[in-house]
C-alpha positions in Angstrom: 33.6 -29.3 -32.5 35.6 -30.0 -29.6 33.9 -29.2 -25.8 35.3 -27.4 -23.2 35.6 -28.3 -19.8 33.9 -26.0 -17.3 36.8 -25.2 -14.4 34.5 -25.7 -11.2 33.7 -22.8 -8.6 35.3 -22.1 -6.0 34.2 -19.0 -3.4 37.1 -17.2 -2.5 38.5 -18.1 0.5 37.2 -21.3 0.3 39.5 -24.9 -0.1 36.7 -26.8 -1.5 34.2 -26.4 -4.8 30.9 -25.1 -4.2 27.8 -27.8 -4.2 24.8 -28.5 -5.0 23.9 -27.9 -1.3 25.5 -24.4 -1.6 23.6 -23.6 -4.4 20.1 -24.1 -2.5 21.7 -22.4 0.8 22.5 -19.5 -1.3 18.8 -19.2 -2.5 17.7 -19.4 1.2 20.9 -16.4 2.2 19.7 -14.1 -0.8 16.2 -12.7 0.2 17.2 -11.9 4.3 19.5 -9.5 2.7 19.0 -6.4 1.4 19.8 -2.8 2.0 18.2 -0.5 4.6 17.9 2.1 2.1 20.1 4.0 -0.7 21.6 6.6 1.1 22.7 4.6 4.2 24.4 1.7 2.3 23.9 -0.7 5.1 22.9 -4.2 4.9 19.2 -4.3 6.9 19.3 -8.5 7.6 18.9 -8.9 11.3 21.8 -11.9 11.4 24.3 -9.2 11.9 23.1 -8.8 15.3 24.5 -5.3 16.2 26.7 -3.5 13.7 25.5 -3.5 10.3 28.1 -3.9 7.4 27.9 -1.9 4.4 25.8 -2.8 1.8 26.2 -5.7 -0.2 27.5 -7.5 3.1 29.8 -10.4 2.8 26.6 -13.2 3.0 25.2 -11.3 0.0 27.7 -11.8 -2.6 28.5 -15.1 -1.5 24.9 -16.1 -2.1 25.5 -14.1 -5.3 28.5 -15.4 -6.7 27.3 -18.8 -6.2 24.0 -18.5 -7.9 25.7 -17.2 -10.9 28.5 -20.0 -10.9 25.6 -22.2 -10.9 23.4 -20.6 -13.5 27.1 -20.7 -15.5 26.7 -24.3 -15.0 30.1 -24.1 -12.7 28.5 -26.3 -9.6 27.8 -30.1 -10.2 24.7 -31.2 -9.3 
């Protein structure tokens, strides 16, 4: 049986892997965001300050993407 390498993740946009320290930052980023309600499609965290984006906002699927990578087992410890 011959293993396979895991390719590391990488966040779009991003010129370096994601961390171990990126993995707990995205479990502190997930809960502060959520949507105001279904038929607005806003984000309802109160770090966007004045303008809400639409729902999921930018911090959200980061946080997202890189719990996932690291439940894939994509981020080094």
């Amino acid at each position: 049986m011959t293993q396979q390498s895991v390719r590391p993740f990488r966040p779009s946009g991003w010129s370096r892997d994601a961390t171990s320290e990126d993995v707990e930052t995205a479990h502190r980023i997930l809960p502060m965001h959520a949507p105001i309600d279904s038929s607005r499609g806003l984000c309802a965290s109160a770090l966007h300050l004045i303008n809400a984006p639409a729902w999921p906002c930018e911090q959200y699927q980061w946080a997202k993407a890189v719990i996932d990578a690291a439940e894939r087992r994509e981020i080094s410890d």
